[in-house]
N, C-alpha and C positions, 0 to 999 in steps of 0.2 A: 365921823361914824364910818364912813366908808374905808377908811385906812385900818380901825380896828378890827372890820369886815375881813380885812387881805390877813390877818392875823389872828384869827377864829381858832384855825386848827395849832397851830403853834400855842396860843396861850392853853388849850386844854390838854395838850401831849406835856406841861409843863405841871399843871396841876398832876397829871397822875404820875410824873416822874417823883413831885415833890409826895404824894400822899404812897410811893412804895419805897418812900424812906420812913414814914410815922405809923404806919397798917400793916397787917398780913392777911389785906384782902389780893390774895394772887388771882384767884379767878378772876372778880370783878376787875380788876384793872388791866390783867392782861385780853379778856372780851371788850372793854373798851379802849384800850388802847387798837387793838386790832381792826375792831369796828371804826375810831375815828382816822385810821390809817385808810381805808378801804374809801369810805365815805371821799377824804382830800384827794384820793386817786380818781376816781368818778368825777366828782367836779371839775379838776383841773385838766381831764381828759377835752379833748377838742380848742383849749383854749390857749397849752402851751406844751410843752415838755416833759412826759410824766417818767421821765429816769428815777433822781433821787426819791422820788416817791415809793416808786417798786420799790427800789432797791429795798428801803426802808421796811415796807410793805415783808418782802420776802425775807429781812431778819426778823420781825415779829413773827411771823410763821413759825420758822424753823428753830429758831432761839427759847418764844415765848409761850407758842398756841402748841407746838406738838411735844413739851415737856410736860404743860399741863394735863394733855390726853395720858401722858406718862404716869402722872400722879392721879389721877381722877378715874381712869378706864385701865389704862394699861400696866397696872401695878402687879407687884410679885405675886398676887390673885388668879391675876388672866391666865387663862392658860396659855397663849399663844406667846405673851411677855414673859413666862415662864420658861417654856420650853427653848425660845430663841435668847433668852436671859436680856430681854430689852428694856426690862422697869427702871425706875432712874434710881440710880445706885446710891444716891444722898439724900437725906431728910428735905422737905418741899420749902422748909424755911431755913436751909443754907443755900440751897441753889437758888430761889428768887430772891434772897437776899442780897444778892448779884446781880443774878442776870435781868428783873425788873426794871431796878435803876439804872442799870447799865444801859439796858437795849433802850429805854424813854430816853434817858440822855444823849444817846446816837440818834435816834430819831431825830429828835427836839431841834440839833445843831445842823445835820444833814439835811434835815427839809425847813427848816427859818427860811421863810420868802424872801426873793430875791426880786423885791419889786422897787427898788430905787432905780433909775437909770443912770447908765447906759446896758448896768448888766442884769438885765429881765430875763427868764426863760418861759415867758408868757404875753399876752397881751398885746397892743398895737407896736411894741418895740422889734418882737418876735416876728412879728407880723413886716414890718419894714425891712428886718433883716433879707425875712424870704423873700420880699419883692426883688430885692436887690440884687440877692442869689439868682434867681430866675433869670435875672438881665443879665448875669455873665453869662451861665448856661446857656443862654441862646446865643449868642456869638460862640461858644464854644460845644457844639451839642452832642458831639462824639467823644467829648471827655469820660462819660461816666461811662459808655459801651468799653473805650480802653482801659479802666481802671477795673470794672470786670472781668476783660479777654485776660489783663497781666495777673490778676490775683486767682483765677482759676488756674491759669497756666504755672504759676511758682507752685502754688501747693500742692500740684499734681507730679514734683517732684520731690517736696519737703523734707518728706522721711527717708531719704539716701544721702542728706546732709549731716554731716557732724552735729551733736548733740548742745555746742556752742554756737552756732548759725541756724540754728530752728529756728527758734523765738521771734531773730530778725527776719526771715522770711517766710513768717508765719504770721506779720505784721502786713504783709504784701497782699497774703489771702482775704485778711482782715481791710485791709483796702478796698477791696472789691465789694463792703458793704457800707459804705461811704459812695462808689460807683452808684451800687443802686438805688442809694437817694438823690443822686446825680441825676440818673434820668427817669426816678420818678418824676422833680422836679422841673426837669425841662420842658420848655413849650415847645410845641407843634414837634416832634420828632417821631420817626416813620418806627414803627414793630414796635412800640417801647413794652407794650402788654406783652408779645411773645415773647419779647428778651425779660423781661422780670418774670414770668412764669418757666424758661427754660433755666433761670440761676437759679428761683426756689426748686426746679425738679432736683438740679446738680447738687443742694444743699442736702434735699432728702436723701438722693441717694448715698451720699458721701455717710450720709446719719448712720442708716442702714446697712452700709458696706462695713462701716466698722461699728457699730454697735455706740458708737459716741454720738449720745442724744444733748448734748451740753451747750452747742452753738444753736441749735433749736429754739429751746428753751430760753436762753439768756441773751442769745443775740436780740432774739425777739423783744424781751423786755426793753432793750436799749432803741429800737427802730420800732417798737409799738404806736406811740404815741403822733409820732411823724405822721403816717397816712390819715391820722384825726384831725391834724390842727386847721384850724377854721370852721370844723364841721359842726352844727349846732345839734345836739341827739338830745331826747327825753331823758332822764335818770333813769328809767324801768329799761331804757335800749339797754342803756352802758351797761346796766346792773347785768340785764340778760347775757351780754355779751361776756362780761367778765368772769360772770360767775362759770360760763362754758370754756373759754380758755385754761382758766383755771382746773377744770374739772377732768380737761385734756392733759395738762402740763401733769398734773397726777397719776392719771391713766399710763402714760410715757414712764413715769416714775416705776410705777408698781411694775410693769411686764421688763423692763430693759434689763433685769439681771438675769432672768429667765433666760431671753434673747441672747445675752452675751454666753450663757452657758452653752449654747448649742453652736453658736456661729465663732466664736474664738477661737477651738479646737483642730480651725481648718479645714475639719472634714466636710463641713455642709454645702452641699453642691446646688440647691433647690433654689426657689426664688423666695430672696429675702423680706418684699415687699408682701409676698403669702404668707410665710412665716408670722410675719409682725403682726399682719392682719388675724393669724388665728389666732397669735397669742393674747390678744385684745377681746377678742370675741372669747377668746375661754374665760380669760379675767370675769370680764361681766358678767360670762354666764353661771360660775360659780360664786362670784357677790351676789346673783340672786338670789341664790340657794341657802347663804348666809346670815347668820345674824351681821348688824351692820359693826357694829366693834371687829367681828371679825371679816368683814369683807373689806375694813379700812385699814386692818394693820400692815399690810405691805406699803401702804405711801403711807405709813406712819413709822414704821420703821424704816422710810428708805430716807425721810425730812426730817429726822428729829434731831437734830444737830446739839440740841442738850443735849444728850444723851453721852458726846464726844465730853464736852465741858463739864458735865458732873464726874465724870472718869478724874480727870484733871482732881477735880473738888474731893475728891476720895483719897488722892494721892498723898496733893500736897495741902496741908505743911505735915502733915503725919509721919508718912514716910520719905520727904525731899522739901527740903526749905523752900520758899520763894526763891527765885535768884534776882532779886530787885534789877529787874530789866537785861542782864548781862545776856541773854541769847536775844532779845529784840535789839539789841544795840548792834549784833552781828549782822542783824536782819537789814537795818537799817544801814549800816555801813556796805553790805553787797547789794544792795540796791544803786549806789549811787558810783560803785568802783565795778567797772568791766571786768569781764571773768580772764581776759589775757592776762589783766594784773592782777588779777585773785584766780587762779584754775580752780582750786577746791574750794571756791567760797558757797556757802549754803544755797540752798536751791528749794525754790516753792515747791510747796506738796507735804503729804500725811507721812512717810515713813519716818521723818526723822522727829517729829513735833510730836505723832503718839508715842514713839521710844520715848523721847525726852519728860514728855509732859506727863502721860500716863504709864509709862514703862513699860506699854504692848507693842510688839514688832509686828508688821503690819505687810503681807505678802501674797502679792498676784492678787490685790485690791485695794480700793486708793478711800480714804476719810483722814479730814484733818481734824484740829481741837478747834478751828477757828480762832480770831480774833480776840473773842470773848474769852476763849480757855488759856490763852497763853494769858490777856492780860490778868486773867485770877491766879496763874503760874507764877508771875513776874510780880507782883505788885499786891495778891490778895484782894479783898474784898473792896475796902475803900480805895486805893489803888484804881483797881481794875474798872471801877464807875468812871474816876475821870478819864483813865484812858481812853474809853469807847467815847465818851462824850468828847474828847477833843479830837478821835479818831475822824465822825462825826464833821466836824468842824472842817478838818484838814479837808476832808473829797468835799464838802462844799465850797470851800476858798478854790479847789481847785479846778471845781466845776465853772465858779463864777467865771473864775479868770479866761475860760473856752470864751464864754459871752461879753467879755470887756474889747479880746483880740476879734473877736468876730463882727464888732460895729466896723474896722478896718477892711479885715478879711472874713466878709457873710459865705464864702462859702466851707470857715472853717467847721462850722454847724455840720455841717454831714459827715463830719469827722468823730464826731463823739463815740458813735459803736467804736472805732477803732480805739478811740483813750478809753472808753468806759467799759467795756464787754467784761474786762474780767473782774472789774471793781466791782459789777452789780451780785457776782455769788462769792465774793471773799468771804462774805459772814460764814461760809462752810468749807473756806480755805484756810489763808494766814495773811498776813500783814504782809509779807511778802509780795504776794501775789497785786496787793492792790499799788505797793510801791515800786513792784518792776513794770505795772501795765502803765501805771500813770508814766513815769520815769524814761521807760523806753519808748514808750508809742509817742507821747511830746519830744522825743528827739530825732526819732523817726519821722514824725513827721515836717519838720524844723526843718531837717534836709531835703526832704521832698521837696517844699516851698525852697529852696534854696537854689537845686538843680534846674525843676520846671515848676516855675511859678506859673505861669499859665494854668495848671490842672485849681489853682487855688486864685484863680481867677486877679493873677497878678501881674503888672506889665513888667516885662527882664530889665527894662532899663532904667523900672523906679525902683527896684529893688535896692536897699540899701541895709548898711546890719544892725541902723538906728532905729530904720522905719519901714515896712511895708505896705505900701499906697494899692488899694485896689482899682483895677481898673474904668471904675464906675466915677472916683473922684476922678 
């Protein structure tokens, strides 16, 4: 019983994948798929690692819940859908004829529990790991103060590096949020609240400074869950809590184009932090004034990531065949070849995937087709289900694999934001994006552990390139 119990939420994300292949109930299945997404989030909060969960969580969102607003509220009717031409540009039963199955199938594969041992991200196993971690950190307790000092310091010259060496020392900045689970983690160590409250100030201002709300948002997601675990809270807490994060992470949504129209232009000399502050406070004040359709449409038009995928769905096959994978094969191949030995090899991001996919050129503002759109580009309808469902598959294999190497090395766990941050919003990027973060940041960090095994709580002279012995064995 108890083992069917660990497998609740999976057997019913399976029922509604199988019942949006035999129905055209769209609403109903994308409300409860949402709803049994949210629910497995809440639960599993305090007890393990609520990453693939978000993650999951935030393509049901953006894939399932604000196409339907598309069809249902925001149709060629509205006037707001209207006038900004955001109603979804294909019939409701060719795009969830997709995108349904598709996104249950990435779910389904992406969050299957990972309760065998050794590789749990929950539970007494999770729980042993951090002890273990804990015990390095204290012999070592200035690690994670220096993995901060060095990842503020690199990124605070980032952008005067060549356009082939960002990435990598953009991994470094990305480091320094692994630091600060380093000395959340740590016992007995002196400031650790004002140094964790003076990196989140350095975070907002960096937000602010450049109008990029994106590590906010999404780093969050991946280091959420961390400050929970062990914590035993009510359902009505987490619900509370989550539904206000939430409610923020939207808020951030609707005003940041605003924001970037005024402060990109160079001229604005003022304080940013009042800026942001008014333009929050006008938001609201004029969603009060609104009906609520129209007081929602800016974070419905700013999430609705169908929106990119049914472009896609319009295109092709009408006017441009499927190319049965031949641009994901590109993808897939500059992934795994350095750009010294490919200079011109394809590069994450919206301008070449809207050209290609939907034939719009896309300038001085960034949307991709995601995932989802290219695999209905590549592959069409039936295609493009299994590809997400073994898309799916793959960041979980690759998730586990974090938690098989971390019974060795427990303090690879505080490593995740850096392999995961840009996997958890790919559903609004490209395949790309999730195979150069995974691909790079494991071999970034492969070297790190290489040079100073120490930071990864490893003795230099057990190192070997068979085996890496923690120092606790």
């Amino acid at each position: 019983m108890m083992k069917i119990k660990g497998y609740i939420f999976s057997i019913l994300q399976l029922i509604i994948f199988l019942l949006s292949w035999v129905t055209n109930w769209y609403a109903e299945l994308v409300f409860s798929l949402t709803i049994v997404t949210v629910i497995m989030v809440l639960d599993k909060l305090g007890k393990g690692i609520v990453l693939r969960e978000l993650m999951a969580l935030h393509g049901c969102v953006v894939c399932l819940l604000m196409p339907l607003l598309g069809y249902l509220v925001y149709d060629h009717n509205n006037r707001l859908s209207a006038m900004w031409v955001r109603y979804m540009p294909v019939s409701d039963d060719l795009y969830f004829g997709l995108a349904l199955p598709a996104m249950a199938g990435f779910i389904f594969t992406v969050c299957w529990p990972m309760n065998n041992l050794p590789a749990t991200d929950n539970g007494s196993n999770l729980k042993d790991m951090l002890a273990k971690a804990k015990v390095l950190l204290e012999k070592k307790p200035m690690t994670g103060v220096l993995l901060l000092i060095i990842g503020i310091g690199v990124f605070s010259f980032s952008d005067f590096l060549p356009q082939s060496l960002q990435f990598a020392f953009l991994l470094f900045f990305f480091s320094a949020f692994a630091g600060l689970l380093y000395l959340y983690f740590t016992p007995k160590i002196n400031y650790k609240m004002p140094i964790l409250l003076l990196f989140g100030g350095f975070i907002v201002f960096h937000a602010l400074r450049t109008g990029m709300f994106t590590i906010i948002a999404y780093m969050g997601i991946t280091l959420f869950s961390f400050f929970f675990i062990g914590r035993k809270s009510p359902m009505w807490k987490k619900l509370v809590g989550f539904t206000v994060s939430i409610f923020l992470l939207l808020l951030i949504q609707s005003v940041k184009q605003n924001y970037r129209k005024v402060t990109w232009g160079g001229e604005y000399e003022g304080s940013r932090a009042l800026l942001f502050s008014s333009l929050v406070q006008k938001r609201l004040a004029t969603s009060s004034g609104q009906s609520a359709a129209d007081a929602f449409f800016p974070m419905y038009y700013r999430t609705n990531q169908g929106y990119n995928v049914a472009m896609v769905m319009k295109r092709i096959p009408s006017l441009q065949p499927y190319d049965n994978g031949a641009n994901l094969a590109k993808t897939f191949a500059s992934a795994l070849v350095p750009r010294v030995l490919w200079p011109d090899k394809p590069e994450a991001g919206g301008k070449f995937n809207m050209k290609y996919y939907t034939g719009y050129v896309i300038e001085g503002w960034s949307t991709n087709v995601g995932p989802l759109g290219e695999a209905y580009g590549s592959f069409g309808v039936l295609g493009g289900i299994i590809y997400m469902t073994l898309m799916g598959a793959f960041v979980r294999w690759s998730y586990r694999k974090v938690f098989l190497i971390a019974n060795r090395i427990p303090l690879l766990l505080f490593w995740i934001p850096v392999l995961f941050y840009q996997v958890t919003y790919a559903l609004e990027s490209d395949t790309l994006q999730i195979l150069n973060s995974l691909f790079k940041a494991a071999f970034f960090i492969w070297i790190l552990a290489k040079f100073v095994p120490h930071w990864f709580g490893i003795a230099k002279k057990q190192y070997t390139k068979k085996q890496i012995t923690p120092l606790y064995q």
